[in-house]
C-alpha positions as CSV (number, residue, x, y, z in Angstrom):
1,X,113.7,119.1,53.7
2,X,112.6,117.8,57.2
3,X,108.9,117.0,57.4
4,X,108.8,118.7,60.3
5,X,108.6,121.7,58.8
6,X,106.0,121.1,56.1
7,X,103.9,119.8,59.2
8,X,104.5,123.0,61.0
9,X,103.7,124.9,58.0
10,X,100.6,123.4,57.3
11,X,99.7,123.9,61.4
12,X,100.2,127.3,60.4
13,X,97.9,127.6,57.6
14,X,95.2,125.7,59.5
15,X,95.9,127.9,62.7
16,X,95.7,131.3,60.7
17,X,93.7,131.1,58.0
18,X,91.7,127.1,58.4
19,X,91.2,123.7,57.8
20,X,89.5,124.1,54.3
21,X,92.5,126.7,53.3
22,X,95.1,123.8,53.7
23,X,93.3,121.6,51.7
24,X,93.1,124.2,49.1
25,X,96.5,124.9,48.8
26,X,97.5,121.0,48.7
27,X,95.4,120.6,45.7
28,X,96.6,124.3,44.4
29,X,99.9,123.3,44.4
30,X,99.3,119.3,43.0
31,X,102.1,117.4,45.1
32,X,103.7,114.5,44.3
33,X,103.4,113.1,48.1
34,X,99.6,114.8,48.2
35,X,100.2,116.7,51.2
36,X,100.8,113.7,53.3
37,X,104.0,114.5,55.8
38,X,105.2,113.2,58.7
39,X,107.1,115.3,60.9
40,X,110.0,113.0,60.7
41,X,110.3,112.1,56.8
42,X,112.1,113.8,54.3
43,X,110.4,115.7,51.5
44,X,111.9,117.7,48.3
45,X,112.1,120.8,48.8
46,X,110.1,122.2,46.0
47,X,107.0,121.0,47.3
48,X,107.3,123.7,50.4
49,X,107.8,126.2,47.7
50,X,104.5,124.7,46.0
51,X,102.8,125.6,49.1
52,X,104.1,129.1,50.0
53,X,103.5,129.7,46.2
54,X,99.3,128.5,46.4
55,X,98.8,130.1,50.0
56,X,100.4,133.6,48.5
57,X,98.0,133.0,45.4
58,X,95.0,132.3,47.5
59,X,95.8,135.2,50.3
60,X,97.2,137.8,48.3
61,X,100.1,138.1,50.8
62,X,104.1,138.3,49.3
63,X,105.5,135.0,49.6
64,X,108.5,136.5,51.5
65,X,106.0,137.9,54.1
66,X,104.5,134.4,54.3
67,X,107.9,133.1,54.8
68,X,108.8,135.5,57.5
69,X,105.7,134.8,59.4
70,X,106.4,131.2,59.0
71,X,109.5,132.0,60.8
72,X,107.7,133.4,63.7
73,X,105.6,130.9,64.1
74,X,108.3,128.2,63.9
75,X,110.4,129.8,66.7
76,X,107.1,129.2,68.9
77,X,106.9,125.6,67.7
78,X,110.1,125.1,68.5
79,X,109.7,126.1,71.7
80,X,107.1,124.0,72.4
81,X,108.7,121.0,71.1
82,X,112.2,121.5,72.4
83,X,112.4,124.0,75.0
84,X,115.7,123.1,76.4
85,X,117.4,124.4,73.2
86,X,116.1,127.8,74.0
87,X,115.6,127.8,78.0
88,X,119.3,127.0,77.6
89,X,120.0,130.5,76.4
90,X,118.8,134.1,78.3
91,X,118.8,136.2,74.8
92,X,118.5,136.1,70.8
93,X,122.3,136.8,71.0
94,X,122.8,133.6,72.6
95,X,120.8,131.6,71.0
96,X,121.6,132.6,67.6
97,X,125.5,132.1,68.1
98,X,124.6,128.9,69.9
99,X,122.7,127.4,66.4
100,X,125.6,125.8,64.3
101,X,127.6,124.6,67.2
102,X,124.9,123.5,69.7
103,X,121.6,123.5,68.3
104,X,122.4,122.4,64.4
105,X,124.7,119.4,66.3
106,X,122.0,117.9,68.1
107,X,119.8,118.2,65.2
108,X,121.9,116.2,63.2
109,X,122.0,113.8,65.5
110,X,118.6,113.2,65.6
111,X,118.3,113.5,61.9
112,X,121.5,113.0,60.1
113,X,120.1,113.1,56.6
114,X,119.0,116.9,57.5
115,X,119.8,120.0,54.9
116,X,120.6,122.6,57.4
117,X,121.3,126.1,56.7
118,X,124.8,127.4,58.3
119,X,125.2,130.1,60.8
120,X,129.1,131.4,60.8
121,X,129.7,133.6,63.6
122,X,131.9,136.4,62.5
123,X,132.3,138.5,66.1
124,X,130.3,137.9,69.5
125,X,129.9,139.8,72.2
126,X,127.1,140.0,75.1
127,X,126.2,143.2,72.6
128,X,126.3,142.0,69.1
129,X,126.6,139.3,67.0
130,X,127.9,139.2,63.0
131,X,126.8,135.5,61.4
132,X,126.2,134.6,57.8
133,X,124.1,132.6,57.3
134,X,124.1,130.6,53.6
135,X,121.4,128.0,52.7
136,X,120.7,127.0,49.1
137,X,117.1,127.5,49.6
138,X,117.0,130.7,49.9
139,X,115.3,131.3,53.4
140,X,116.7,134.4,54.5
141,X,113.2,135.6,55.3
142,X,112.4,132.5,57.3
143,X,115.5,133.2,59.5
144,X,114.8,136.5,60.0
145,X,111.4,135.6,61.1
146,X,112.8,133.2,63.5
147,X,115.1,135.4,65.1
148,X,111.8,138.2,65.5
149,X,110.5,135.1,67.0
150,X,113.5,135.1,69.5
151,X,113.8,138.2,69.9
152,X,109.9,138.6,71.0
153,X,110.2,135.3,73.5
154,X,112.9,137.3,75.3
155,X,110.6,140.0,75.9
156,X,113.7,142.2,73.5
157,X,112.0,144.0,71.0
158,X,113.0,147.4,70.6
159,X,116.3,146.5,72.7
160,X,117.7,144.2,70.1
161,X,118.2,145.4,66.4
162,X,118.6,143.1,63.6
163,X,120.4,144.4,60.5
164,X,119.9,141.9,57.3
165,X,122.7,142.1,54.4
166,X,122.7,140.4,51.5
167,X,125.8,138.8,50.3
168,X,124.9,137.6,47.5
169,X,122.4,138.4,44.7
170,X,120.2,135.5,45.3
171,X,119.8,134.8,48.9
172,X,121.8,132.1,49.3
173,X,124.5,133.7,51.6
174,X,123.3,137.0,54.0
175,X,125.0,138.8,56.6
176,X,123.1,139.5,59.9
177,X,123.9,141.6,62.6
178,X,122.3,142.0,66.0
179,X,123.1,144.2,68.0
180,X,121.5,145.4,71.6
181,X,120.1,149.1,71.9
Protein backbone atom coordinates (compact mmCIF):
# COMPACT_ATOMS: atom_id res chain seq x y z
CA UNK A 1 0.00 0.00 0.00
CA UNK A 2 1.02 3.61 -0.96
CA UNK A 3 2.53 5.52 1.89
CA UNK A 4 0.58 8.14 1.05
CA UNK A 5 -2.17 6.83 2.64
CA UNK A 6 -0.72 5.71 5.94
CA UNK A 7 0.55 9.49 6.01
CA UNK A 8 -2.86 10.70 5.40
CA UNK A 9 -4.22 8.40 7.94
CA UNK A 10 -2.03 9.27 10.51
CA UNK A 11 -2.92 13.29 9.54
CA UNK A 12 -6.19 12.17 10.33
CA UNK A 13 -5.61 10.75 13.74
CA UNK A 14 -3.48 13.73 14.72
CA UNK A 15 -6.20 16.16 13.16
CA UNK A 16 -9.20 14.44 15.03
CA UNK A 17 -8.30 13.07 17.92
CA UNK A 18 -4.00 14.39 18.52
CA UNK A 19 -0.54 14.22 18.40
CA UNK A 20 -0.17 11.89 21.58
CA UNK A 21 -3.22 9.59 20.07
CA UNK A 22 -0.93 8.72 17.02
CA UNK A 23 1.85 7.86 18.97
CA UNK A 24 -0.31 5.59 20.96
CA UNK A 25 -1.62 3.75 18.30
CA UNK A 26 1.95 3.21 16.64
CA UNK A 27 3.18 1.61 19.67
CA UNK A 28 -0.54 -0.22 20.08
CA UNK A 29 -0.20 -1.73 17.02
CA UNK A 30 3.96 -2.60 17.26
CA UNK A 31 5.02 -2.01 13.48
CA UNK A 32 7.62 -3.44 11.78
CA UNK A 33 8.60 0.01 9.99
CA UNK A 34 7.63 1.87 13.63
CA UNK A 35 5.29 4.24 12.16
CA UNK A 36 7.84 5.87 9.97
CA UNK A 37 6.09 6.50 6.21
CA UNK A 38 6.83 8.48 3.57
CA UNK A 39 4.09 9.51 1.47
CA UNK A 40 5.76 7.99 -1.55
CA UNK A 41 7.13 4.39 -0.11
CA UNK A 42 5.35 1.33 -0.21
CA UNK A 43 4.25 -0.37 2.97
CA UNK A 44 2.35 -3.96 3.65
CA UNK A 45 -0.78 -3.59 3.99
CA UNK A 46 -1.38 -5.21 7.30
CA UNK A 47 0.28 -2.57 9.08
CA UNK A 48 -2.83 0.04 8.09
CA UNK A 49 -5.00 -2.60 9.46
CA UNK A 50 -2.70 -2.56 12.68
CA UNK A 51 -3.61 1.00 12.94
CA UNK A 52 -7.42 1.07 12.23
CA UNK A 53 -7.34 -1.93 14.65
CA UNK A 54 -5.45 0.22 17.86
CA UNK A 55 -7.26 3.62 16.99
CA UNK A 56 -10.83 1.45 17.17
CA UNK A 57 -9.44 -0.08 20.47
CA UNK A 58 -8.42 3.16 21.96
CA UNK A 59 -11.71 5.26 20.58
CA UNK A 60 -14.29 2.77 20.93
CA UNK A 61 -15.40 3.58 17.35
CA UNK A 62 -16.25 0.39 14.69
CA UNK A 63 -13.35 0.02 12.54
CA UNK A 64 -15.65 0.20 9.47
CA UNK A 65 -16.76 3.66 10.81
CA UNK A 66 -13.18 4.59 11.16
CA UNK A 67 -12.64 3.52 7.72
CA UNK A 68 -15.41 5.38 6.26
CA UNK A 69 -14.37 8.46 7.83
CA UNK A 70 -11.00 7.89 6.56
CA UNK A 71 -12.61 8.04 3.32
CA UNK A 72 -13.94 11.36 3.81
CA UNK A 73 -11.16 12.77 4.92
CA UNK A 74 -9.02 11.35 2.06
CA UNK A 75 -11.40 12.75 -0.67
CA UNK A 76 -10.38 16.35 1.01
CA UNK A 77 -6.67 15.39 0.91
CA UNK A 78 -7.00 14.58 -2.30
CA UNK A 79 -8.29 17.57 -3.24
CA UNK A 80 -5.74 19.44 -1.80
CA UNK A 81 -3.07 17.66 -3.27
CA UNK A 82 -4.36 17.05 -6.74
CA UNK A 83 -7.15 19.25 -7.55
CA UNK A 84 -7.16 18.90 -11.28
CA UNK A 85 -8.27 15.28 -10.91
CA UNK A 86 -11.50 16.56 -9.38
CA UNK A 87 -11.84 20.24 -10.80
CA UNK A 88 -11.76 18.22 -14.01
CA UNK A 89 -15.12 16.78 -13.22
CA UNK A 90 -18.64 18.95 -12.23
CA UNK A 91 -20.29 15.80 -10.07
CA UNK A 92 -19.58 12.48 -8.10
CA UNK A 93 -21.06 10.82 -11.26
CA UNK A 94 -18.27 12.04 -13.19
CA UNK A 95 -15.67 11.59 -11.15
CA UNK A 96 -16.42 8.23 -10.11
CA UNK A 97 -16.77 6.85 -13.75
CA UNK A 98 -13.75 8.88 -14.59
CA UNK A 99 -11.43 6.72 -11.63
CA UNK A 100 -10.19 3.48 -13.52
CA UNK A 101 -9.81 5.16 -16.88
CA UNK A 102 -8.49 8.59 -15.95
CA UNK A 103 -7.60 8.96 -12.44
CA UNK A 104 -6.28 5.20 -11.69
CA UNK A 105 -4.04 5.80 -15.18
CA UNK A 106 -2.27 8.72 -14.04
CA UNK A 107 -1.73 7.14 -10.73
CA UNK A 108 0.04 4.45 -12.16
CA UNK A 109 2.06 6.45 -13.78
CA UNK A 110 3.33 8.19 -11.04
CA UNK A 111 3.48 5.01 -9.05
CA UNK A 112 3.58 1.96 -11.02
CA UNK A 113 4.18 -0.45 -8.25
CA UNK A 114 0.61 0.82 -6.88
CA UNK A 115 -2.27 -1.90 -5.58
CA UNK A 116 -5.21 -0.12 -6.81
CA UNK A 117 -8.68 -1.10 -6.29
CA UNK A 118 -10.79 -1.37 -9.72
CA UNK A 119 -13.89 0.54 -10.55
CA UNK A 120 -15.90 -1.37 -13.63
CA UNK A 121 -18.51 0.83 -14.96
CA UNK A 122 -21.52 -1.28 -15.65
CA UNK A 123 -24.13 1.67 -17.16
CA UNK A 124 -23.52 5.66 -17.11
CA UNK A 125 -25.67 8.20 -17.56
CA UNK A 126 -25.63 12.13 -16.48
CA UNK A 127 -28.28 10.29 -13.84
CA UNK A 128 -26.69 7.15 -12.53
CA UNK A 129 -23.90 5.22 -12.52
CA UNK A 130 -23.54 1.07 -11.84
CA UNK A 131 -19.55 0.28 -11.00
CA UNK A 132 -18.02 -2.58 -9.06
CA UNK A 133 -15.60 -2.00 -7.46
CA UNK A 134 -13.22 -5.27 -6.22
CA UNK A 135 -10.11 -4.76 -4.09
CA UNK A 136 -8.50 -7.57 -2.12
CA UNK A 137 -8.38 -5.46 0.88
CA UNK A 138 -11.48 -5.12 1.53
CA UNK A 139 -12.15 -1.27 1.54
CA UNK A 140 -15.59 -1.02 0.64
CA UNK A 141 -16.12 1.34 3.48
CA UNK A 142 -13.21 3.53 2.57
CA UNK A 143 -14.81 3.95 -0.93
CA UNK A 144 -17.95 4.75 0.17
CA UNK A 145 -16.51 7.29 2.37
CA UNK A 146 -14.76 8.83 -0.50
CA UNK A 147 -17.59 9.10 -2.71
CA UNK A 148 -19.66 10.90 0.64
CA UNK A 149 -16.61 12.91 0.39
CA UNK A 150 -17.50 13.73 -3.37
CA UNK A 151 -20.61 13.85 -3.11
CA UNK A 152 -20.34 16.71 -0.21
CA UNK A 153 -17.57 18.74 -2.38
CA UNK A 154 -20.21 19.03 -5.04
CA UNK A 155 -22.46 20.60 -2.71
CA UNK A 156 -24.89 16.99 -3.78
CA UNK A 157 -26.02 15.63 -0.76
CA UNK A 158 -29.50 14.76 -0.59
CA UNK A 159 -29.57 15.05 -4.62
CA UNK A 160 -27.21 12.06 -5.18
CA UNK A 161 -28.03 8.55 -3.65
CA UNK A 162 -25.55 5.98 -3.26
CA UNK A 163 -26.77 2.34 -2.99
CA UNK A 164 -23.89 -0.23 -1.67
CA UNK A 165 -24.26 -4.06 -2.72
CA UNK A 166 -22.27 -6.65 -1.79
CA UNK A 167 -21.14 -9.13 -4.22
CA UNK A 168 -19.43 -11.13 -2.51
CA UNK A 169 -19.40 -12.41 1.13
CA UNK A 170 -16.25 -10.74 2.08
CA UNK A 171 -15.90 -7.36 0.62
CA UNK A 172 -13.76 -8.00 -1.95
CA UNK A 173 -16.05 -7.25 -4.94
CA UNK A 174 -19.33 -4.67 -4.25
CA UNK A 175 -21.74 -3.19 -6.43
CA UNK A 176 -22.52 0.62 -6.23
CA UNK A 177 -25.00 2.59 -7.63
CA UNK A 178 -25.55 6.28 -7.73
CA UNK A 179 -28.04 7.68 -8.78
CA UNK A 180 -29.37 11.60 -8.87
CA UNK A 181 -32.72 12.49 -6.91
Amino acid sequence: MKGVVFTEFLGLVEQKFSADMVDDIIDDADLPHGGAYTAVGTYPFPEMVSLIVALSKRSGIEVPVLIHAFGQYLFGRFFVLYPAFINACDSTIQLVSHIEQVIHTEVRKLYPDAELPSFDVEAHTAQRLVVVYRSPRCLADLAVGLIDGAIAHYGEQGRVSLLREPLDADGKVVRFVLEKT
